[in-house]
VEXDREN-2710 file (C-alpha; in Angstrom, 1 decimal):
% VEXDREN-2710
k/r/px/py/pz
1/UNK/39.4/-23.0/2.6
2/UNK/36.2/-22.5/4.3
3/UNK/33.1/-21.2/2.2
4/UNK/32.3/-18.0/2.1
5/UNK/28.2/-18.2/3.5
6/UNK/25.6/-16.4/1.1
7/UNK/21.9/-16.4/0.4
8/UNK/20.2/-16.4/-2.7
9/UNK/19.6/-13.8/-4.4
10/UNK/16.6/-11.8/-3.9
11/UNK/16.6/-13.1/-0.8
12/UNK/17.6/-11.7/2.7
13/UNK/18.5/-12.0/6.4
14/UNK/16.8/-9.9/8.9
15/UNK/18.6/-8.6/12.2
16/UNK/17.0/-7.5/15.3
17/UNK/16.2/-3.9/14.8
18/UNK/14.9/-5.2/11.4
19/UNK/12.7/-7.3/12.6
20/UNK/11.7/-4.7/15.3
21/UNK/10.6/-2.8/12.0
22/UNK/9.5/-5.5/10.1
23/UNK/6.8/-6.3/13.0
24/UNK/5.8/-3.1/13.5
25/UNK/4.1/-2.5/10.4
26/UNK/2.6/-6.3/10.2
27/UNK/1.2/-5.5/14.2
28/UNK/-0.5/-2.2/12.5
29/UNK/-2.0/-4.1/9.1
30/UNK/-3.2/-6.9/11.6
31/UNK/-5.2/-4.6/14.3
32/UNK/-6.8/-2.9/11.5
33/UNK/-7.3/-6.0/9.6
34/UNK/-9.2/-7.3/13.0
35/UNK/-10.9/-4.0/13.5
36/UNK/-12.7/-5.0/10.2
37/UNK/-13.5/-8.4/11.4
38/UNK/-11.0/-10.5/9.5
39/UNK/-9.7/-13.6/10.3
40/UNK/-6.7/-15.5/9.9
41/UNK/-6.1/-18.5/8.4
42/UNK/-1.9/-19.9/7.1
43/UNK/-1.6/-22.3/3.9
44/UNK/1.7/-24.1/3.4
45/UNK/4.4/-22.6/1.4
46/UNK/4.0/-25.3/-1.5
47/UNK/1.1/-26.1/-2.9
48/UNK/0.6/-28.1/-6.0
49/UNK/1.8/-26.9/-9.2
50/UNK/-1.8/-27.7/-10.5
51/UNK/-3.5/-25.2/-8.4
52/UNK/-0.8/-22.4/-9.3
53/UNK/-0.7/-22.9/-13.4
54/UNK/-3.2/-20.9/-15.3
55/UNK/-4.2/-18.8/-12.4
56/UNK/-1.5/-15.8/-13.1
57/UNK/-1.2/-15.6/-17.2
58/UNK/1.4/-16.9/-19.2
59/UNK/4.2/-14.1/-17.8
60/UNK/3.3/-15.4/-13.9
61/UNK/3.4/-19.0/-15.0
62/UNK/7.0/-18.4/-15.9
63/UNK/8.5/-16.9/-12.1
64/UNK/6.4/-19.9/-10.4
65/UNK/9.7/-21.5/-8.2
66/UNK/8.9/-25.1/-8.9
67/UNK/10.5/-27.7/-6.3
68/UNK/12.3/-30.9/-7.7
69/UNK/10.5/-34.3/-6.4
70/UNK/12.2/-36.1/-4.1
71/UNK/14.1/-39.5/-5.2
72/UNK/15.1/-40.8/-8.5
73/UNK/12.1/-39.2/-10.3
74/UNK/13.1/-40.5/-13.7
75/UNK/14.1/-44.1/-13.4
76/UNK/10.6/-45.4/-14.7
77/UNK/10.4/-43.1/-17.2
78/UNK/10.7/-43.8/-21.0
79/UNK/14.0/-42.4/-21.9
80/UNK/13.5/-42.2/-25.6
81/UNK/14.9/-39.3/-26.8
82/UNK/11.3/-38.4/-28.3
83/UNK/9.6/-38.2/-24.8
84/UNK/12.5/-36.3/-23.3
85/UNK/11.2/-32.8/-24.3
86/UNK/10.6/-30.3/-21.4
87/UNK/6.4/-30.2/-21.4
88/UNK/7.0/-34.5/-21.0
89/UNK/9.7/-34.3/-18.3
90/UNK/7.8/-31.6/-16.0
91/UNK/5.4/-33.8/-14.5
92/UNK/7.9/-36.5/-13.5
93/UNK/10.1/-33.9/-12.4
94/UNK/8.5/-31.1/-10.6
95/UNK/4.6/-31.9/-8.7
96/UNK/4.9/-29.0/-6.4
97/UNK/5.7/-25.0/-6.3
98/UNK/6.4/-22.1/-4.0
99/UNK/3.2/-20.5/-3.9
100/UNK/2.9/-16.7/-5.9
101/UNK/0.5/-15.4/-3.8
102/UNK/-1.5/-15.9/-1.5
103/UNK/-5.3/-15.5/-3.2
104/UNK/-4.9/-18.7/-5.5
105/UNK/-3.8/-20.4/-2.1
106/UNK/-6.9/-18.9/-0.4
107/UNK/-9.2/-19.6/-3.0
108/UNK/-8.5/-23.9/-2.6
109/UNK/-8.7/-23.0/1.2
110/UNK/-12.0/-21.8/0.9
111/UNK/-13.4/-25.0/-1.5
112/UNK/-11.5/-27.7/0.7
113/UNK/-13.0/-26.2/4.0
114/UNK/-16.3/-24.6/2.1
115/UNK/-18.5/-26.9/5.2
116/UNK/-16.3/-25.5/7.9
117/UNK/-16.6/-21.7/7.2
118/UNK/-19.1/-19.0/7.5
119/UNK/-19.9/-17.0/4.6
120/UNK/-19.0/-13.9/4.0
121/UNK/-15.9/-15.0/4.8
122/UNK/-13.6/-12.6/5.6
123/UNK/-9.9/-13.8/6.0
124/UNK/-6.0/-11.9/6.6
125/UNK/-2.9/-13.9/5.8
126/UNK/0.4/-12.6/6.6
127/UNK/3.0/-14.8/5.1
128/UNK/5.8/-14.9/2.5
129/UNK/5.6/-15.7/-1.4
130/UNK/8.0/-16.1/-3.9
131/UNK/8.7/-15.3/-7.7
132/UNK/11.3/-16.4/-9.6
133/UNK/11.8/-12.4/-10.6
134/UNK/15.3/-10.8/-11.4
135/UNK/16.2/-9.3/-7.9
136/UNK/16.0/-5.0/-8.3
137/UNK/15.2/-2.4/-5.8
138/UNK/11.6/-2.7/-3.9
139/UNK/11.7/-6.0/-6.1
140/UNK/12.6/-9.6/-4.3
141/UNK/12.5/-13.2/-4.9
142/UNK/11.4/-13.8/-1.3
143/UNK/9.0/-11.1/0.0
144/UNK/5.6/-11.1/2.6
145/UNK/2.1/-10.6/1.7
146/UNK/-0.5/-9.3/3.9
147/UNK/-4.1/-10.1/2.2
148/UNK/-7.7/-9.6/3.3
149/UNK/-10.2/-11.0/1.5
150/UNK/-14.1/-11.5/1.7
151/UNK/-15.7/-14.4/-0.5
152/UNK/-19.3/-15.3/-0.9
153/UNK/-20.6/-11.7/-1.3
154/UNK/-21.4/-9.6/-4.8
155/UNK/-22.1/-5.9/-2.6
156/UNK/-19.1/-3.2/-3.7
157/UNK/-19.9/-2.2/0.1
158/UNK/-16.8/-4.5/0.5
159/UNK/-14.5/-2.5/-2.2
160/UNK/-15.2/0.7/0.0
161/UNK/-14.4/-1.3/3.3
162/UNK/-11.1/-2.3/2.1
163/UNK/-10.2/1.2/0.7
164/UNK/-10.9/2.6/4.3
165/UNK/-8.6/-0.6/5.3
166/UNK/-6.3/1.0/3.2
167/UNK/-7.3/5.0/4.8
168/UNK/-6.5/3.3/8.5
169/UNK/-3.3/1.6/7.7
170/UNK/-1.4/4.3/6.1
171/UNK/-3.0/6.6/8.5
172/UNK/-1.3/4.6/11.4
173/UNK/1.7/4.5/9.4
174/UNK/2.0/8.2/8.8
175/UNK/2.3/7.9/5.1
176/UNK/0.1/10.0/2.8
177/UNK/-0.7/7.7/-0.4
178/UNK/-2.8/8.0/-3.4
179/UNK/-5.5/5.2/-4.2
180/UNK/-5.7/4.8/-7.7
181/UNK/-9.3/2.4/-8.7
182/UNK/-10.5/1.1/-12.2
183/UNK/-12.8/-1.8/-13.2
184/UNK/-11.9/-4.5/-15.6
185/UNK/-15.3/-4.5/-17.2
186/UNK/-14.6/-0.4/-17.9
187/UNK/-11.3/-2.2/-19.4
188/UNK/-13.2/-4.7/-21.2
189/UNK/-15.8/-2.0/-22.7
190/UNK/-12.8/-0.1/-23.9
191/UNK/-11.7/-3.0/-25.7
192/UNK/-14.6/-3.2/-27.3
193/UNK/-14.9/0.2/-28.0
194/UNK/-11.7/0.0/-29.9
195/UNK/-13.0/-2.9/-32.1
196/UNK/-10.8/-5.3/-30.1
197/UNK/-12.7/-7.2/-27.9
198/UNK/-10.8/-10.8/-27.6
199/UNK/-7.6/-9.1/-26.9
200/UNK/-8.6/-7.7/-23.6
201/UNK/-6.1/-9.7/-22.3
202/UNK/-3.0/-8.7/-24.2
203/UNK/-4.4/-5.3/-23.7
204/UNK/-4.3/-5.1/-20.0
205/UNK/-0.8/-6.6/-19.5
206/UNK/0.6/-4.1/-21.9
207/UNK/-1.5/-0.8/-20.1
208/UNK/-0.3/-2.3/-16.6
209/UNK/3.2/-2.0/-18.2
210/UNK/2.9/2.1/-19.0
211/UNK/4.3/3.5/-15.9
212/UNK/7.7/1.4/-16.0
213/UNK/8.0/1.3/-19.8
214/UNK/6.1/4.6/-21.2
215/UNK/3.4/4.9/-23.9
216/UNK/5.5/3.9/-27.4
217/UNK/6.4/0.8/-25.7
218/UNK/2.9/0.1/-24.8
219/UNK/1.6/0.9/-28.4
220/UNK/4.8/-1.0/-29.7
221/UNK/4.0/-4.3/-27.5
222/UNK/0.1/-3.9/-28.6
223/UNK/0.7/-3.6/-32.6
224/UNK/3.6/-6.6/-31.6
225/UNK/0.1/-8.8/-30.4
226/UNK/-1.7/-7.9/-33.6
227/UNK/-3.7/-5.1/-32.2
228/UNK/-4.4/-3.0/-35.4
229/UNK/-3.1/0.2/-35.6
230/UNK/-6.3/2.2/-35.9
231/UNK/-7.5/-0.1/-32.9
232/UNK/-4.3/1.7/-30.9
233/UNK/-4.8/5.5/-31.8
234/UNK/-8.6/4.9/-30.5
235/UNK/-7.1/3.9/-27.4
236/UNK/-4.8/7.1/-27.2
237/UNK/-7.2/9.8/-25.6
238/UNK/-8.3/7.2/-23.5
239/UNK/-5.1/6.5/-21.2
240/UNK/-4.5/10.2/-21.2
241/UNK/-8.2/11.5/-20.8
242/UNK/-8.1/14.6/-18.2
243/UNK/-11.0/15.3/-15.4
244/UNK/-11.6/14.4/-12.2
245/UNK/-12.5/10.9/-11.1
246/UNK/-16.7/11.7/-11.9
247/UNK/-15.7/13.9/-14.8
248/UNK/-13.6/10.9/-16.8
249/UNK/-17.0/8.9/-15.9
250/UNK/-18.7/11.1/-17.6
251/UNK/-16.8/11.0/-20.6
252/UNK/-16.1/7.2/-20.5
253/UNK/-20.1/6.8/-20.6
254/UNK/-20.1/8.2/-24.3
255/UNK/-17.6/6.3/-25.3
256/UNK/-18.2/3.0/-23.8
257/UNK/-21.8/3.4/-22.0
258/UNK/-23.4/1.8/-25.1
259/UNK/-22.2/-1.7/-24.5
260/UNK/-23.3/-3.7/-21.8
261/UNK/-19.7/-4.8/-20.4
262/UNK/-17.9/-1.0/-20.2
263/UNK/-22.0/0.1/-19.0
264/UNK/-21.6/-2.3/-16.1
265/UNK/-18.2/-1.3/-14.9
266/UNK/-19.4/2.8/-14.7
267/UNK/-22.4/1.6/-12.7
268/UNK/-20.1/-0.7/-10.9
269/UNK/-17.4/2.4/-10.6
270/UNK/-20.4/5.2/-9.8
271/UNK/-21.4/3.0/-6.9
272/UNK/-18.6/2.7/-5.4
273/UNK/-17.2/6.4/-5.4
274/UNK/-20.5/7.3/-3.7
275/UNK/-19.6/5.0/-1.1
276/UNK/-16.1/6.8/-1.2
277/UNK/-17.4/10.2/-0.8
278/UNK/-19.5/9.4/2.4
279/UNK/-16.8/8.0/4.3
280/UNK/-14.8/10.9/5.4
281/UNK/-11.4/9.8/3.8
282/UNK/-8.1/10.9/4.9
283/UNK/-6.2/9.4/1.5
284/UNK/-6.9/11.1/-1.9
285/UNK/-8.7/8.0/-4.4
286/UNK/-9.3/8.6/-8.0
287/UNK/-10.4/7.1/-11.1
288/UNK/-7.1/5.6/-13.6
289/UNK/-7.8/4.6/-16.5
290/UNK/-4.3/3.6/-17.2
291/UNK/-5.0/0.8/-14.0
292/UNK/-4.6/-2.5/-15.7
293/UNK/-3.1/-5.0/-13.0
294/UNK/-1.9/-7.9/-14.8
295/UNK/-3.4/-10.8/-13.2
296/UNK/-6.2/-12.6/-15.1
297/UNK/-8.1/-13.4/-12.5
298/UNK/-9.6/-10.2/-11.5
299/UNK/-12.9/-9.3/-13.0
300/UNK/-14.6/-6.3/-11.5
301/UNK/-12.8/-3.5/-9.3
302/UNK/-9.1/-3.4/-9.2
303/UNK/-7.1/-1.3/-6.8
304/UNK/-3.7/0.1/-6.4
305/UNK/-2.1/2.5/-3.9
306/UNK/0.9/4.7/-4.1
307/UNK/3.2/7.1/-1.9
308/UNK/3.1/10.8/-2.5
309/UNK/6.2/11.4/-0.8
310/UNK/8.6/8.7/-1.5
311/UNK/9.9/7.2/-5.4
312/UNK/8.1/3.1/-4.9
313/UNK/5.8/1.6/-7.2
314/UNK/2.4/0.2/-6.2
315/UNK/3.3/-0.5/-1.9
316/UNK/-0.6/-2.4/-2.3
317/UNK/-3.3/-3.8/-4.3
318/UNK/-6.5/-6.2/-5.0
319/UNK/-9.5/-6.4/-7.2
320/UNK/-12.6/-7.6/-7.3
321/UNK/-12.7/-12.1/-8.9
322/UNK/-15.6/-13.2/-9.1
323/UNK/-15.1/-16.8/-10.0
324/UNK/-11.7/-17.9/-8.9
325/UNK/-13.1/-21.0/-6.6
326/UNK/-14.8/-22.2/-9.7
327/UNK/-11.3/-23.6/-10.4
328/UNK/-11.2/-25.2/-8.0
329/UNK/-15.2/-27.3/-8.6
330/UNK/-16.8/-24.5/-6.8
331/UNK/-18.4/-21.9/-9.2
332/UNK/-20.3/-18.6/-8.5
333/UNK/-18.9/-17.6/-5.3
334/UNK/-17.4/-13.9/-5.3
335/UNK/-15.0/-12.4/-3.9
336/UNK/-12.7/-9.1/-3.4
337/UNK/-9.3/-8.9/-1.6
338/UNK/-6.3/-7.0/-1.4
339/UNK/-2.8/-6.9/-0.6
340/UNK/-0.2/-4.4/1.4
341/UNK/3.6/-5.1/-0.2
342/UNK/5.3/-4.8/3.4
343/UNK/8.7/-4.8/2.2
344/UNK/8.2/-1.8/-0.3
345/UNK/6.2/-0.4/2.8
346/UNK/9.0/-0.9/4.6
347/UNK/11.7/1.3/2.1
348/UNK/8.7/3.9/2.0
349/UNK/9.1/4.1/5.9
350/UNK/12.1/3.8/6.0
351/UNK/13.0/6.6/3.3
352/UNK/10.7/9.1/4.8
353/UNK/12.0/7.9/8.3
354/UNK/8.7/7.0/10.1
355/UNK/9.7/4.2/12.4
356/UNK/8.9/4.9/16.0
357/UNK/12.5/5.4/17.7
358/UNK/11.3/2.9/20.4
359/UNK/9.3/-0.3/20.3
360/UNK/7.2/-2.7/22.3
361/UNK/9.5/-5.6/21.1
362/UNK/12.8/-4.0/22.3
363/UNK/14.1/-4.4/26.1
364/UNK/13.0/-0.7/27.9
365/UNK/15.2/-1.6/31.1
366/UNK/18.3/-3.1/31.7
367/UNK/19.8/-3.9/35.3
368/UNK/23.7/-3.5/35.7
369/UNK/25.1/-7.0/37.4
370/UNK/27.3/-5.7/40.0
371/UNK/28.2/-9.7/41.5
372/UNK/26.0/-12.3/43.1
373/UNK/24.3/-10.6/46.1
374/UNK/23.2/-8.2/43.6
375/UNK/22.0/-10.3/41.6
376/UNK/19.4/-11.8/44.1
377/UNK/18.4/-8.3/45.1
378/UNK/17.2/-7.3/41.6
379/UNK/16.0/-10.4/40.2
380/UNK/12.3/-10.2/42.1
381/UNK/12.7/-6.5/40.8
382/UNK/12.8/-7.8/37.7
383/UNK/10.1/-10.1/37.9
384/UNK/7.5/-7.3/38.8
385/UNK/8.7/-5.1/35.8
386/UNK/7.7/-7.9/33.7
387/UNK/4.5/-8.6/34.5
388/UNK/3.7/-5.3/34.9
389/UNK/4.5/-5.6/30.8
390/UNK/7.9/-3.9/30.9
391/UNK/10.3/-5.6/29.0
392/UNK/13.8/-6.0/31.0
393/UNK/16.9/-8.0/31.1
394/UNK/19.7/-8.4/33.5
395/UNK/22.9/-8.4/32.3
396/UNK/24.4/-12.3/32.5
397/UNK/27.3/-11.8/34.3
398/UNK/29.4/-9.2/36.6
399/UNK/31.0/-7.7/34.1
400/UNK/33.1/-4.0/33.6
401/UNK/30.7/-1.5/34.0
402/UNK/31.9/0.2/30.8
403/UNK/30.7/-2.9/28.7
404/UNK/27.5/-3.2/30.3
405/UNK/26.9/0.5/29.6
406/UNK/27.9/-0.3/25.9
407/UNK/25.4/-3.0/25.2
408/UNK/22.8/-1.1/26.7
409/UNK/23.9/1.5/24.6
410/UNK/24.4/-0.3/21.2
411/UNK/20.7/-1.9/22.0
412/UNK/19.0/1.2/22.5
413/UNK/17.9/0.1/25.8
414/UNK/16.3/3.6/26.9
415/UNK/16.9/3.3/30.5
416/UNK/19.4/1.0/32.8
417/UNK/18.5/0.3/36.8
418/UNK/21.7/0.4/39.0
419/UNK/22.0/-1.6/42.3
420/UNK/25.1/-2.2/44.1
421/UNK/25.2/-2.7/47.7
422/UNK/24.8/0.8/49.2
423/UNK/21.5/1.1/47.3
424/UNK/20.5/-2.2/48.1
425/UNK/21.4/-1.2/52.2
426/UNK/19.1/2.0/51.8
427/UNK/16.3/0.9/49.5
428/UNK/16.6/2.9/46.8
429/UNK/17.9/2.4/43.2
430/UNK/19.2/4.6/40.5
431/UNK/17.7/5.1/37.2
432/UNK/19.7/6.4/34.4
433/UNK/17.9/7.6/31.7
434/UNK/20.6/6.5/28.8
435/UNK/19.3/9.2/26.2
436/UNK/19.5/12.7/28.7
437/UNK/22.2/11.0/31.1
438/UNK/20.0/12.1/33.9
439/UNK/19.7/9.7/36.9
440/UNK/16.9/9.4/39.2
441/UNK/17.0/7.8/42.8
442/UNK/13.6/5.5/42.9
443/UNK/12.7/3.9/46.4
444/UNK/12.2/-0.2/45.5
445/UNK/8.3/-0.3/46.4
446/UNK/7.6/2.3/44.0
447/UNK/10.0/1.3/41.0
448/UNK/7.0/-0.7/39.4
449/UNK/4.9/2.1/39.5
450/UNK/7.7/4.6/38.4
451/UNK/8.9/2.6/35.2
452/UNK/5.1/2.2/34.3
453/UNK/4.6/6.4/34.4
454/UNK/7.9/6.9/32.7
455/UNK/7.6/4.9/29.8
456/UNK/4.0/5.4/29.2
END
């Protein structure tokens, strides 16, 4: 019995039309990524497992997709049954991972290749990461990343930049969003302000959490850390605190203005909403408090945007880190990026139908093959649509006319070009328009020209 083929889960194949899709969003985050001045740079797929671990927390540690070394990794290895515990095993086992994202990756690009690179640097990456996640809707094992970073400047001119990145984008895209902004120092003065200082860590990853799980869960997760309970009800009217974005800065300075960390972040935050205000916006941005992102490494600004008209979680993100290459042997090099989620862009899209119903990528023309003389006449014809920058095909053979009608049809080729010998005798071809049905007689000479005004 032959197997049945599969894929892993969290994992997919794309067809065509797909792809078509897929493209079309990555082509729009790229021009705007370029109007900007960004540039792009690749890193492999694997990377070391010692330039992933520590970089995420202890939760991202866990979905890192480690890869097995090659060979009989454990023949010179003690096999006493004391040294066969997992922590001793992992090293001989396992050297490399599937990278998790792609800022870690970028920030040992920029150390290895710190003599080759002009600072600011300011770098896009589209490629795919992976998490060892369970598989849920908007949620994959296997999904693409498209990042812009700048390293090597401390101005929040850059945190603006890449919200009006965000403003063009979704602009382009046709989707109205909501950018939500806080500042892990305004997190850090709240943790202080609560009398709870060293668990500013155990505090972010359980706000981050209060969307998907709710507000008793978050309390119940904190007290669970040993966050006392007075420390908790302190924190209440904070993640609910009502106001605009510069009214909740107002009330955040009495509470957290007096130390120097939580001071820093409203200066920080205050800064950057009056960049916000004179640039003309199209997508609404406001202060949340409730804003936590879970990563470690972020230090100043974080970022997340969401659709107003379709159910997804965060469809992009990014923060401010301002010591992520000193990892890595290089310290004191800042740094803000952030990241569009095109696959939950593309079930936002998708759900609120905004995919163009034609593309660049798809074939515009088709010719019907009507034998070999035929053939001859329309393959010049062919030529000259594309280089004028029309896509076209010719059917491969001399096939029934009804099944060359149908694969035009099931390929949403727009419009198909018929030349059998009587047009070929009096120099003029028929266009059929395969959406109306409507078919147009076109002299040869002025076909180019024709199929050019048509499908401009």
């Amino acid at each position: 019995m032959a197997q049945k083929p599969s894929i892993p889960k969290g994992t997919r194949d794309f067809g065509p039309q797909v792809m078509v899709r897929r493209n079309y969003i990555f082509d729009t985050i790229r021009t705007v990524f370029q109007r900007y001045g960004y540039q792009p740079i690749e890193t492999p797929a694997m990377e070391q497992l010692s330039t992933l671990l520590g970089k995420y927390g202890e939760e991202g540690d866990k979905l890192l997709f480690r890869i097995l070394n090659s060979g009989d990794f454990l023949s010179a290895y003690d096999k006493n049954p004391e040294h066969l515990e997992a922590s001793n095993l992992l090293p001989h086992i396992s050297e490399k991972g599937l990278r998790y994202d792609l800022t870690v990756p970028f920030a040992r690009f920029v150390v290895q290749y710190r003599n080759d690179i002009v600072f600011p640097f300011k770098r896009y990456q589209i490629q795919p990461v992976w998490r060892a996640d369970r598989p849920q809707k908007g949620r994959y094992r296997e999904f693409y990343q498209c990042d812009a970073d700048v390293v090597g400047s401390d101005a929040l001119l850059n945190e603006a930049e890449l919200v009006q990145i965000v403003n063009d984008v979704f602009k382009k895209l046709g989707v109205r969003v909501v950018v939500k902004i806080n500042n892990r120092k305004i997190l850090a003065g709240i943790a202080n302000y609560i009398g709870s200082p060293e668990s500013i860590t155990d505090i972010t990853v359980a706000i981050d959490k209060l969307d998907k799980i709710g507000i008793e869960s978050v309390n119940q997760e904190l007290a669970e850390k040993g966050i006392s309970n007075e420390a908790i009800e302190k924190l209440q009217p904070v993640l609910f605190m009502k106001g605009n974005s510069h009214e909740k800065m107002a009330q955040m300075a009495q509470l957290i203005g007096g130390n120097d960390i939580g001071a820093k972040g409203l200066s920080e935050m205050k800064t950057l909403f009056e960049y916000l205000d004179h640039m003309s916006l199209d997508v609404e941005y406001e202060l949340d408090l409730t804003l936590a992102r879970g990563l470690n490494y972020y230090t100043g600004a974080i970022f997340e945007v969401k659709a107003l008209d379709a159910q997804m979680g965060s469809i992009c993100g990014g923060g401010r880190y301002d010591d992520l290459t000193g990892i890595f042997g290089m310290p004191g090099v800042s740094g803000v990026g952030i990241s569009f989620g095109a696959d939950r862009i593309y079930d936002v899209l998708l759900e609120l139908n905004l995919f163009p119903e034609t593309s660049s990528q798809s074939t515009t023309v088709l010719f019907v093959n009507f034998g070999s003389q035929e053939e001859k006449f329309c393959l010049p014809l062919l030529a000259a649509l594309r280089s004028a920058g029309i896509n076209a095909e010719i059917f491969p053979e001399a096939d029934k006319m009804k099944k060359q009608m149908k694969y035009a049809d099931l390929k949403k080729i727009p419009f198909v070009i018929l030349a059998g010998e009587s047009e070929i005798q009096s120099g003029f071809v028929f266009v059929k328009n395969m959406l109306t049905g409507e078919q147009i007689s076109v002299g040869v000479t002025g076909l180019v020209d024709f199929m050019i005004q048509t499908v401009a």
